[in-house]
C-alpha angles and dihedrals in degrees: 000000000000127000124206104205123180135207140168090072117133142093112331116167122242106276092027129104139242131183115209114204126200127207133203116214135198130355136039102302117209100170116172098188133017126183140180114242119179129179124202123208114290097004140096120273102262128191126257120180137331135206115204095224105225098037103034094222108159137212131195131185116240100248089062100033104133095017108057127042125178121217134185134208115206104187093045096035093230133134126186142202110209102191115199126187083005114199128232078244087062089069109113144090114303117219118193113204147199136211120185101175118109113292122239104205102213101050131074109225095213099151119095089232086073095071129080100179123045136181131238090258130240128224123239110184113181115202122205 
């Protein structure tokens, strides 16, 4: 059974940066898509940024374009959020996914239903 767990998370002040890391753990791990979720307080679990994992295309949402960039690594079945001049709103759990159903290259999976494996989840709370 594989495990996604997810570190990096913790207090960064408004305008600092953070760089979330997700690990996958256990057996053999054949992703074809991983993406970044986060959930503030009160508020649905919205969609942050994916990496297609074979050919590394990358997809953020608007509200973090420029600040935020999502990165995978294949041989060591990792994928990463590195979070520069992060906003108090950035502040939630942070959930990294996995899909394993056949890719379509051409579409961003960015719906929860989409993923099939999650993590436990990690806080980020950005102070102004």
């Amino acid at each position: 059974q594989v495990r996604l767990v997810e570190s990096g998370g913790g207090l960064v002040q408004a305008g600092g940066s953070l760089i979330l890391s997700c690990a996958a753990v256990g057996r053999t791990f054949s992703p074809t898509s991983m993406a970044w979720f986060r959930q503030a307080a009160g508020k649905e679990r919205e969609f942050v940024a994916s990496v297609k994992w074979i050919s590394g295309r990358t997809y953020v949402i608007d509200s973090v374009k420029g600040r935020f960039t999502i990165s995978r690594d294949s041989a060591e079945n990792t994928v990463e959020l590195q979070m520069a001049t992060v906003k108090p709103e950035d502040t939630a759990v942070y959930y990294c996914a996995a899909r394993s159903e056949r890719d379509l290259p051409t579409v961003v999976f960015n719906s929860e239903r989409d993923y099939v494996k999650w993590g436990q989840g990690i806080q980020v709370t950005v102070f102004s």
